[in-house]
N, C-alpha and C positions, 0 to 999 in steps of 0.2 A: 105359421109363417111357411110360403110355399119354399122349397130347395129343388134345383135339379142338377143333382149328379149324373154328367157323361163319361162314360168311361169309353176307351181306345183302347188298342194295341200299341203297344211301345215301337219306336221305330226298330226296325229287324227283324221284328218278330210275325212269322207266317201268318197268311190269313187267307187261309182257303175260301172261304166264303167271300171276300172282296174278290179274289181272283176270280170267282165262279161268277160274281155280277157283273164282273169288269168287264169278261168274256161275253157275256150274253147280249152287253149293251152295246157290244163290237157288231157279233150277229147280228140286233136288230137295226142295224145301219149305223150305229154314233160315235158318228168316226170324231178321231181329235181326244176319247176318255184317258186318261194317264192311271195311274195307281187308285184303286179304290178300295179305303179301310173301312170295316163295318165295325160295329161299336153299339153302344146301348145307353139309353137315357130313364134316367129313374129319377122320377118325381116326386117329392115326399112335402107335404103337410105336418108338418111339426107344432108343435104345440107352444113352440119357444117363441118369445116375442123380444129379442135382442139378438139383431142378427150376425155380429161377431158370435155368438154362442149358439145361433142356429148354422152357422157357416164350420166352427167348430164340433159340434155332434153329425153334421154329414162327414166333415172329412174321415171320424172316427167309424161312423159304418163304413164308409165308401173302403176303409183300412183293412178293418173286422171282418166285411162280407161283401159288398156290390162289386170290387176290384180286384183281381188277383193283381199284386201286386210287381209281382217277377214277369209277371207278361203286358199287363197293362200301366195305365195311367190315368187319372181321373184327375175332373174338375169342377170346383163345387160352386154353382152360381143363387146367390141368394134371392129371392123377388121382395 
């Protein structure tokens, strides 16, 4: 069963790197950008085929490993 966990930054929390893209896409003329968060998408194949119980084993990595949790936040979408 396909999952894809996104994880973000929690609101407040710095994010140099959005800032640095924000920035750049000011330079390259795009005028109008507001706040930009950068974040990561991890896509996993699971071998589960009930997907309350594939939706539950992501959240449990996304806890364990793909999210630090004091910083970010994640969300687990099942296909």
């Amino acid at each position: 069963m396909k999952v894809r966990v996104t994880v973000m930054p929690k609101i407040g929390v710095l994010d140099p790197q959005g800032k640095a893209i924000g920035h750049a896409l000011g330079e390259l003329g795009f005028a109008g950008v507001g706040e930009v968060l950068t974040g990561k998408v991890i896509e996993l194949d699971l071998a589960e085929t009930d997907p309350a119980a594939a939706r539950a084993t992501a959240e449990a990595m996304a806890r364990r490993l793909l999210a630090n949790t004091v910083i970010e936040s994640f969300r687990v979408e099942v296909a």
